[in-house]
N, C-alpha and C positions, 0 to 999 in steps of 0.2 A: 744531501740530495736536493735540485731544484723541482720547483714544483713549477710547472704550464700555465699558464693562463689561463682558464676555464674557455674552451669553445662557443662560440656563440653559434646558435642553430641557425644552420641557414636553410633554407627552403627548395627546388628547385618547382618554380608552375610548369603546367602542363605545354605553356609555351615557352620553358625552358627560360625564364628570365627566376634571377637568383632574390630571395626575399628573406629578410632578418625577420623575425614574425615577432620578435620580444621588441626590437626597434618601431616598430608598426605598433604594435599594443602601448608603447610609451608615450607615443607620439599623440595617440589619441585617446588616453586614459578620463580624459571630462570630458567628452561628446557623450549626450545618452546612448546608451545603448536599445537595443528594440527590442522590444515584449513588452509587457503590461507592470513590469516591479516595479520603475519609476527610479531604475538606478543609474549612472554612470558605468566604463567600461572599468573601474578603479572602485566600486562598489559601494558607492557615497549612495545615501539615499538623497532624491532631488524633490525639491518641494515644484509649486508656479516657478513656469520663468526659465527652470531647468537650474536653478541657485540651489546652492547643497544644503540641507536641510540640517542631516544627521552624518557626518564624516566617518568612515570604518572603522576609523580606532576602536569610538565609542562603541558601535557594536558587536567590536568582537570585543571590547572589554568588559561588556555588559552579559555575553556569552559565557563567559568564561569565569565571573563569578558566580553566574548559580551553579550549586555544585548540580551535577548529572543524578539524576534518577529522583529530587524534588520538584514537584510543583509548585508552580507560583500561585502567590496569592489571588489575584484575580486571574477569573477564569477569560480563556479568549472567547468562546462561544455556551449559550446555555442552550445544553441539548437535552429533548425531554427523556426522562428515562421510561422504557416498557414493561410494563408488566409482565412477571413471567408466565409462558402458557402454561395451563391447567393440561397434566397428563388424565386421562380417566384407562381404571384399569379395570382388566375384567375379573368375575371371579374364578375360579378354577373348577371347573368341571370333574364331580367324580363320581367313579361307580356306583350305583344302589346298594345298599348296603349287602340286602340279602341275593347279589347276581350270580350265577356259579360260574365256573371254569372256564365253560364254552363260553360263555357270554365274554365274559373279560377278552379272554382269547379274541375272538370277532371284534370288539372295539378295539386293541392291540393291532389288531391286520391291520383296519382300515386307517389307522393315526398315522401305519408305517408309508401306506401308499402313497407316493408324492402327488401334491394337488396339479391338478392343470391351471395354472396361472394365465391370464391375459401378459401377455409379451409387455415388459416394460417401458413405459415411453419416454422419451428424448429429446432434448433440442425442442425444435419447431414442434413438433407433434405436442408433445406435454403442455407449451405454450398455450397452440391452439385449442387443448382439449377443451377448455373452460369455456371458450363462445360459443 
């Protein structure tokens, strides 16, 4: 069986002019690229100057020996750690020892009754409460 040539993707713009986009990418692989990483379009990190600093290889070979799921020795950022909150619990509430039937019963109703609660607040509202 012959095998095809691989397709190269061509593009059509919007004003219908035909564009290689992998041709385009090669062409311009060491112009910096735009954002803030400071990389070329070919992933070189660029020092001043826009001269390559650090070439891909190395980073992805740098990647790909630490094994996945170690950390490294030095940390990148030292973040403070928080103290865990303090829960405070109550104690539990119970009958008089000597209460009778009725009594219990009546405390019984009233625990079943659902409280009327203040409507929960949200978003904006909750924000604002505190000023």
């Amino acid at each position: 069986m012959v095998q095809r040539a691989p397709r190269k993707k061509m593009y059509r713009s919007m004003q219908g002019r035909m564009i290689d986009v992998e041709k385009l990418r090669a062409a311009n692989e060491n112009i910096q690229a735009v954002g803030n990483m400071n990389v070329n379009a070919r992933g070189d990190v660029l020092g001043a100057g826009g001269q390559v600093v650090t070439p891909k290889e190395t980073i992805i070979k740098k990647y790909y020996e630490q094994p996945k799921g170690m950390v490294s020795d030095t940390p990148t950022k030292n973040k403070p750690t928080l103290a865990p909150k303090e829960t405070v619990t109550q104690p539990v509430q119970k009958a008089p020892p000597m209460a009778s039937k009725s009594v219990v019963k009546k405390a019984q109703a009233k625990k079943a009754q659902p409280k009327k609660e203040s409507p929960v607040k949200k978003g904006i509202d909750a924000a604002l409460d505190g000023l």
